[in-house]
C-alpha positions as CSV (number, residue, x, y, z in Angstrom):
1,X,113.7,124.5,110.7
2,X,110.3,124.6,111.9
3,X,109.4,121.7,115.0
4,X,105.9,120.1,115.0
5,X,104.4,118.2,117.9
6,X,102.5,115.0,118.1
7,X,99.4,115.1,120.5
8,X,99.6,112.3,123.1
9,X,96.5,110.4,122.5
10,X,96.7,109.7,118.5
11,X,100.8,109.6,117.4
12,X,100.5,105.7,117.6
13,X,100.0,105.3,113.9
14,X,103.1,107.7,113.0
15,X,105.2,106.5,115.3
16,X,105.0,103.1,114.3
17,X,105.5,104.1,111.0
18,X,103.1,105.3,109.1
19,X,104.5,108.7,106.8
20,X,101.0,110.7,106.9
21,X,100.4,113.1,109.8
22,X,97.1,114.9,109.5
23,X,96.3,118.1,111.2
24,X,94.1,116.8,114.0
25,X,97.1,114.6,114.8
26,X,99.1,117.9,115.9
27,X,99.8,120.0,118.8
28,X,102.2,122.6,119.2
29,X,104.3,124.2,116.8
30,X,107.5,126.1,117.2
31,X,108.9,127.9,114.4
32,X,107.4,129.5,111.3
33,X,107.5,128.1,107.7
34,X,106.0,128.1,104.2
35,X,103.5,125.7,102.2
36,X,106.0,122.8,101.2
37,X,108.8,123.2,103.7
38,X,110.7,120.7,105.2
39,X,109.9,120.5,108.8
40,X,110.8,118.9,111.9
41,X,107.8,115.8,113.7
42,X,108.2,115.4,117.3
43,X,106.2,113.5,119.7
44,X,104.4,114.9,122.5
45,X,107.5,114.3,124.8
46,X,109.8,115.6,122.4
47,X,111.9,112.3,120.8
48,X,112.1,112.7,117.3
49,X,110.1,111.4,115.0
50,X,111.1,112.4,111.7
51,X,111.3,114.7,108.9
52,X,108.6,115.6,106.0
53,X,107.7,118.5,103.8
54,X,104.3,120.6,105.1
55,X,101.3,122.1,103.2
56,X,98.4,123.7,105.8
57,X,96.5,123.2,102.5
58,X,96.0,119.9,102.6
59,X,94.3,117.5,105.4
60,X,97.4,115.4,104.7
61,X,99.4,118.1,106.8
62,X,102.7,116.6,106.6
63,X,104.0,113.9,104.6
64,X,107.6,112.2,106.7
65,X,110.8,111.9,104.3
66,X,113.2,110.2,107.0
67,X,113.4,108.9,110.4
68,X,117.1,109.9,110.6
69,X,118.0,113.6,112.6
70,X,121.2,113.8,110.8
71,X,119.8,113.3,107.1
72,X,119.5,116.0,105.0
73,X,116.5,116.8,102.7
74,X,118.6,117.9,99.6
75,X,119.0,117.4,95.8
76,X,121.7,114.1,97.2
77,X,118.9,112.6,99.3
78,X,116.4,112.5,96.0
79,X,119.6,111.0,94.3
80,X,120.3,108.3,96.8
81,X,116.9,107.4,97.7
82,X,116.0,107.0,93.2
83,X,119.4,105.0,93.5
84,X,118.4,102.6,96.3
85,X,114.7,102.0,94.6
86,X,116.1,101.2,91.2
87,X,118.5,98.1,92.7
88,X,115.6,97.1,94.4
89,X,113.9,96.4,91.0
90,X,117.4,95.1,89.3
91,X,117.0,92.3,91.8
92,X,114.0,91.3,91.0
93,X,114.4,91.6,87.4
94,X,112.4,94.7,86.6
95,X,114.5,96.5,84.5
96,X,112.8,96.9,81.2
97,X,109.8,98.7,82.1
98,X,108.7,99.1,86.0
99,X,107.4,101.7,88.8
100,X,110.7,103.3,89.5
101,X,109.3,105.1,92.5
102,X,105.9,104.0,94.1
103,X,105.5,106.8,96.3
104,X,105.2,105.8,100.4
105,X,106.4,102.4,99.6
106,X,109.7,103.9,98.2
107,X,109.7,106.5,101.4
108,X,108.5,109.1,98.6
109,X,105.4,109.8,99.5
110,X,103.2,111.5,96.5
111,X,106.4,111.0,94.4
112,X,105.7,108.3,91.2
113,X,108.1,107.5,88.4
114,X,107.0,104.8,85.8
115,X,110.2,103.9,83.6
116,X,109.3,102.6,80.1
117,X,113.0,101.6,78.7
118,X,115.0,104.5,77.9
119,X,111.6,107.0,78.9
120,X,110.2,108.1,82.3
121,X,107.1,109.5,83.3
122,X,106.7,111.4,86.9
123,X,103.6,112.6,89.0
124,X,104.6,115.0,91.8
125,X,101.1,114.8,94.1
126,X,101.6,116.9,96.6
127,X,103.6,121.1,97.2
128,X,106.4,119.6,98.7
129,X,107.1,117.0,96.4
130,X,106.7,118.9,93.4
131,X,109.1,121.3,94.8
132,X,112.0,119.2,94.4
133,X,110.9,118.2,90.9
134,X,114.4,119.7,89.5
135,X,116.3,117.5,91.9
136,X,114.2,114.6,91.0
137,X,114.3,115.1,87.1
138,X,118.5,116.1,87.9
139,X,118.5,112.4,89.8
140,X,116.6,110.4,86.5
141,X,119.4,112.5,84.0
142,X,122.8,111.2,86.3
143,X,121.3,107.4,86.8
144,X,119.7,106.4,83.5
145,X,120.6,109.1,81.3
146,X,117.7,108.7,79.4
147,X,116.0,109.3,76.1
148,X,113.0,111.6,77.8
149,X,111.1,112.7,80.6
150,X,107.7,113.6,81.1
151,X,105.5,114.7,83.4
152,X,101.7,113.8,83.8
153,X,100.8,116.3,86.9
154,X,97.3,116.5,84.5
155,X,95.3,114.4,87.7
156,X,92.9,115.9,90.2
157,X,94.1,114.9,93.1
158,X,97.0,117.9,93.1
159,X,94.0,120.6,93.6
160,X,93.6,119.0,97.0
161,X,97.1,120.5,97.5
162,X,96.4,124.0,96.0
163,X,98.6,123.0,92.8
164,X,97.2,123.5,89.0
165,X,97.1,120.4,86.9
166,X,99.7,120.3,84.3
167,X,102.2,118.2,82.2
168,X,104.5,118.4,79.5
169,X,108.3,117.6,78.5
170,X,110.9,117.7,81.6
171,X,113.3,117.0,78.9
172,X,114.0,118.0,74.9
173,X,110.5,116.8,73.5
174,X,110.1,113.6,72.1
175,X,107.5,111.5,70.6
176,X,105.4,110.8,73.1
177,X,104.4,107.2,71.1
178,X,106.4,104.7,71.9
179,X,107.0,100.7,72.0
180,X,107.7,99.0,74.9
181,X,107.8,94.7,75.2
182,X,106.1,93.1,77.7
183,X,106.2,89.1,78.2
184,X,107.5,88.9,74.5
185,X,104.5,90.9,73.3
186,X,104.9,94.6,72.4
187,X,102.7,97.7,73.3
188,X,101.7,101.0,72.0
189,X,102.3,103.6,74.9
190,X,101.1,107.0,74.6
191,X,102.9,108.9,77.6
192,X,100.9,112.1,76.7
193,X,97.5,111.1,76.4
194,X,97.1,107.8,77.8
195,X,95.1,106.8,80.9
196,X,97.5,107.8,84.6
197,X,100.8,107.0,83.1
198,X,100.1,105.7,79.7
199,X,100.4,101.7,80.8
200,X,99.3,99.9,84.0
201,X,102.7,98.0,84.5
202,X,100.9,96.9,88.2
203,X,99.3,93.8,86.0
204,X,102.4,93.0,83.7
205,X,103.1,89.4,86.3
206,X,99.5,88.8,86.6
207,X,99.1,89.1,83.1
208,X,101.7,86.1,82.7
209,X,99.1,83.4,85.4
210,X,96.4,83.5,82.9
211,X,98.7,81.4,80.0
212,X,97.5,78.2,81.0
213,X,93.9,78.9,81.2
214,X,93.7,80.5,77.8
215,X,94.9,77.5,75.6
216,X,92.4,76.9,72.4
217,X,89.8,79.0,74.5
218,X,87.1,81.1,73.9
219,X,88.2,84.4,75.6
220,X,86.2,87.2,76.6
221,X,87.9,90.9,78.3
222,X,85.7,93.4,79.4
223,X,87.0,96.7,80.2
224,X,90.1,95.7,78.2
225,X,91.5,99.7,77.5
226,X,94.8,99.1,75.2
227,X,94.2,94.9,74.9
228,X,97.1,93.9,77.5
229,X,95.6,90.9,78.9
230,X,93.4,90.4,75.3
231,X,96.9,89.9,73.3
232,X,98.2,87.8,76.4
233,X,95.1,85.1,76.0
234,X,95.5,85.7,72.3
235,X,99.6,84.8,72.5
236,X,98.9,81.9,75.0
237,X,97.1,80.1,72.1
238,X,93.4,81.4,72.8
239,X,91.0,79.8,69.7
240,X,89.9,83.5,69.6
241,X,89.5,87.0,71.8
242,X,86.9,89.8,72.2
243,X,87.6,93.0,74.2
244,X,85.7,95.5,74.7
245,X,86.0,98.6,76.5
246,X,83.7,102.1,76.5
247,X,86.8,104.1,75.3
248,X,87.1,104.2,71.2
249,X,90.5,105.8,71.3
250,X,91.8,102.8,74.0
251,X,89.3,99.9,71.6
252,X,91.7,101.7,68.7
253,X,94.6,101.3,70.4
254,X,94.2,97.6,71.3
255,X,93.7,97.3,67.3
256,X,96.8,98.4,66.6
257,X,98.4,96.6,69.4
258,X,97.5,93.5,67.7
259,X,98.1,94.0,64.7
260,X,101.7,95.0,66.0
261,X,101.7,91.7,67.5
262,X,100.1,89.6,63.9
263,X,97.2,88.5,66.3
264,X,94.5,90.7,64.9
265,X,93.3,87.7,63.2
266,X,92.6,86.3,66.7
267,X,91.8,89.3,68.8
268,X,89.0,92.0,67.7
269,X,87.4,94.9,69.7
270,X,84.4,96.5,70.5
271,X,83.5,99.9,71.7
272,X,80.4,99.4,73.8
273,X,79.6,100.1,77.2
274,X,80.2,96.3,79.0
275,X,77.2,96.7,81.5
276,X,75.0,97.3,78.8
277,X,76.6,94.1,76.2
278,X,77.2,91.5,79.5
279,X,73.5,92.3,80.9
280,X,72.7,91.5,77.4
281,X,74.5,88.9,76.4
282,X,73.7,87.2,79.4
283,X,70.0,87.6,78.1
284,X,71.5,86.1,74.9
285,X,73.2,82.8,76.5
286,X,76.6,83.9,75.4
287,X,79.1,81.5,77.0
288,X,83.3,82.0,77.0
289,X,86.0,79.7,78.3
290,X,87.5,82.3,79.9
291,X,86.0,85.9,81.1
292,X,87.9,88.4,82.0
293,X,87.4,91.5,84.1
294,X,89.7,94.5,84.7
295,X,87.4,97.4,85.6
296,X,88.5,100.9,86.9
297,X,88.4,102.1,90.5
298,X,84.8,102.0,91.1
299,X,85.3,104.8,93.7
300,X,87.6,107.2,94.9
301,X,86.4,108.6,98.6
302,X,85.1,106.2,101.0
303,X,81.7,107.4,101.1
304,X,81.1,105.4,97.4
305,X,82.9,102.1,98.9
306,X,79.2,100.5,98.7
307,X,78.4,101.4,95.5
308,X,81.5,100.2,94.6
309,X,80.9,96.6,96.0
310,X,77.4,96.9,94.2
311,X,79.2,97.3,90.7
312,X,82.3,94.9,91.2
313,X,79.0,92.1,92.4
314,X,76.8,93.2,89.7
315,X,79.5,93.0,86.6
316,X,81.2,89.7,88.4
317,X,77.9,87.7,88.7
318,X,77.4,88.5,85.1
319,X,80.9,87.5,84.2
320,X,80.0,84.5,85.8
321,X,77.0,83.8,84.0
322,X,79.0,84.2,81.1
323,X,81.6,81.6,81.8
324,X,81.0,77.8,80.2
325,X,80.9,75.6,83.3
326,X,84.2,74.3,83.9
327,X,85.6,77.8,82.6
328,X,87.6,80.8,84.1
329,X,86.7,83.8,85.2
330,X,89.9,86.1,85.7
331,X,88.8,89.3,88.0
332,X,90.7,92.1,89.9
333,X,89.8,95.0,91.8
334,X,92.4,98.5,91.4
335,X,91.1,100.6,94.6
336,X,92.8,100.3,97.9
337,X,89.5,100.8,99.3
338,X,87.9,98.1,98.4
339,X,90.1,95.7,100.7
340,X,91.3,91.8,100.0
341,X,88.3,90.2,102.0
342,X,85.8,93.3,100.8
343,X,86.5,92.0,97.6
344,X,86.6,88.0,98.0
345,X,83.5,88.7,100.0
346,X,81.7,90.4,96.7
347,X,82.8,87.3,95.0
348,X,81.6,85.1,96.9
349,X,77.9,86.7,97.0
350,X,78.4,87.0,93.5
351,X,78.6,83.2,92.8
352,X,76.1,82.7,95.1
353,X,73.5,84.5,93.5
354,X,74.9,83.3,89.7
355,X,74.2,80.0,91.3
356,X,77.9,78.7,90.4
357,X,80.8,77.2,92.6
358,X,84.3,78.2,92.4
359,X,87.5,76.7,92.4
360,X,90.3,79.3,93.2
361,X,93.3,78.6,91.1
362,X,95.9,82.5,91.5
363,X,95.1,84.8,94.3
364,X,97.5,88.1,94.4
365,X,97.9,91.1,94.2
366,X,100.0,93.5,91.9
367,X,103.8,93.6,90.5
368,X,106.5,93.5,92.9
369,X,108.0,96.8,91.3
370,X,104.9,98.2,93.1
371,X,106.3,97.3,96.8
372,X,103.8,96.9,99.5
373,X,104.6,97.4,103.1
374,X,102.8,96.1,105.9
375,X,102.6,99.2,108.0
376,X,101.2,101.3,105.0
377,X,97.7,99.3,104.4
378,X,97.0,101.9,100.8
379,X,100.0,100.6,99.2
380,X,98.1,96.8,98.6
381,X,95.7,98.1,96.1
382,X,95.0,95.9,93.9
383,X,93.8,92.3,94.1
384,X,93.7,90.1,91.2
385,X,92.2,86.3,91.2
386,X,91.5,83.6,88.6
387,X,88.8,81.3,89.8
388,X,87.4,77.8,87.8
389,X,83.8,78.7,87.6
390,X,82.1,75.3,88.2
């Protein structure tokens, strides 16, 4: 096995933790190896550090697995480690529907599995993840023995690792529609087609703090995708519910959703483009109980991280304008980017130019099957807060 070294002057980060080692972060090398092997991480006076799979292709140069010598990188470590992350979610109740695996917060880096019931879906990001896909996909079939797996490897991010975009059935096909309950409501998931995974499970306990706002209100969602949080406020007694979201198949979706549900009488959906309708239904003097916003990642690389802020002010201050006074604006932000205080800071100016005070009622961030740890800052993504807009 291949040894890596740690130059002096920058290892602080790894050695306290952190699982990403980038190439200007090494020194010298002893020992030859391919794209995706499993290599050795010293520091520059030779302790261990750990072990991770390698890729020269990618400015992530390795990615650490374990900080034990003595553990082996084999089809029984993908085993154990699935094992360990699934009782961590059977504590906490997640056993339903959850992120199995949520990459470096599981100690899988570029490794995600989303279970839905009896059906998993699994991203392998990076060469030396995806090379132990058959242990991984061996792993699901001995612990759940489920109905399906699939994979969604159809995202960008794996051309940064020299790997084609891809997915398809790891398992005997199956239909790639399926049910799945959330909060005694039920959802349409399309594993195939939908947007990452086919569900955002991140929001499914945030999507429980906005019962108490939405009672006999007037509710507005913009960026809404399938309806999650629409049929929430419309199951939480909400007087009545408009989403609307730029994507037809995702406005056709959320449809269906509530008809599944016998709320279509409450909820109805709109294909439009929301910073077009809220700049002009501002204009208009619309006014909601209860606005709520649930964009995408505004950005991606950190170059955009201002025009991010610019859009996450721009459709909050509108959001705010649209709110009665007295009412609720629910907001979140999904890019780690974009940090906690970046975005309470954009909130604030926002209110401050809608010429509105607010009252914070939930502040947090996502589901609990989406661990965050404290020496990893990208695994707290998202942020997610309901404010009384006064």
């Amino acid at each position: 096995m291949a040894k890596l070294f740690l130059r002096k002057k920058i290892a602080d980060r790894v050695i306290n933790g952190h699982p990403w080692i980038f190439a200007n972060e090494l020194g010298d090398a002893e020992g030859d190896y391919e794209p995706g092997d499993i290599v050795e991480v010293y520091s520059y006076n030779g302790s261990f550090v750990g072990k991770g799979y390698i890729n020269p292709a990618s400015q992530i140069r390795i990615r650490l697995l374990t900080r034990k010598k003595e553990e082996a990188i084999d089809d029984n470590f993908f085993h154990n480690r699935i094992l360990e992350a699934w009782k961590y979610r059977q504590q906490l109740g997640y056993v339903e529907n959850c992120r199995l695996i949520f990459g470096e917060a599981d100690q899988m880096p570029a490794l995600i599995i989303d279970k839905f019931n009896d059906y998993f879906v699994v991203q392998t990001l990076a060469l030396g993840m995806d090379k132990y896909k058959g242990a991984i996909v061996a792993a699901l079939n001995k612990i759940f023995s489920p109905k399906g797996i699939y994979e969604r490897n159809d995202v960008p991010v794996r051309s940064l690792e020299g790997m084609e975009q891809i997915k398809g059935f790891l398992s005997d096909p199956f239909p790639t529609n399926i049910i799945i309950n959330e909060n005694g409501l039920k959802f349409h998931v399309d594993i195939e087609n939908g947007q990452k995974t086919g569900y955002f499970l991140d929001q499914q306990d945030n999507r429980r703090a906005i019962e108490h706002i939405c009672k006999d209100a007037t509710v507005l969602e913009s960026f809404c995708y399938t309806g999650t949080f629409s049929l929430h406020a419309a199951h939480y007694g909400a007087k009545s519910v408009l989403g609307i979201d730029i994507s037809e198949n995702a406005v056709a979706t959320a449809r269906n959703n509530a008809i599944l549900n016998g709320l279509d009488k409450i909820c109805t959906f709109q294909a439009v483009n929301a910073f077009d309708v809220l700049k002009l239904w501002v204009k208009e003097g619309r006014k909601y109980d209860v606005v709520m916003l649930d964009p995408p990642a505004f950005t991606k690389t950190r170059e955009n991280i201002q025009n991010a802020v610019i859009g996450y002010k721009e459709i909050n201050l509108r959001g705010m304008k649209l709110t009665k006074p007295g009412g609720f604006l629910v907001t979140a932000s999904c890019t780690n980017l974009v940090s906690p205080q970046m975005f309470l800071d954009t909130i604030a100016l926002a209110a401050k130019d809608a010429h509105r005070t607010l009252r914070q009622v939930v502040w947090q961030t996502q589901a609990a099957d989406h661990p965050i740890l404290w020496n990893i800052p990208t695994t707290q993504y998202l942020k997610f807060l309901i404010v009384q807009v006064l």
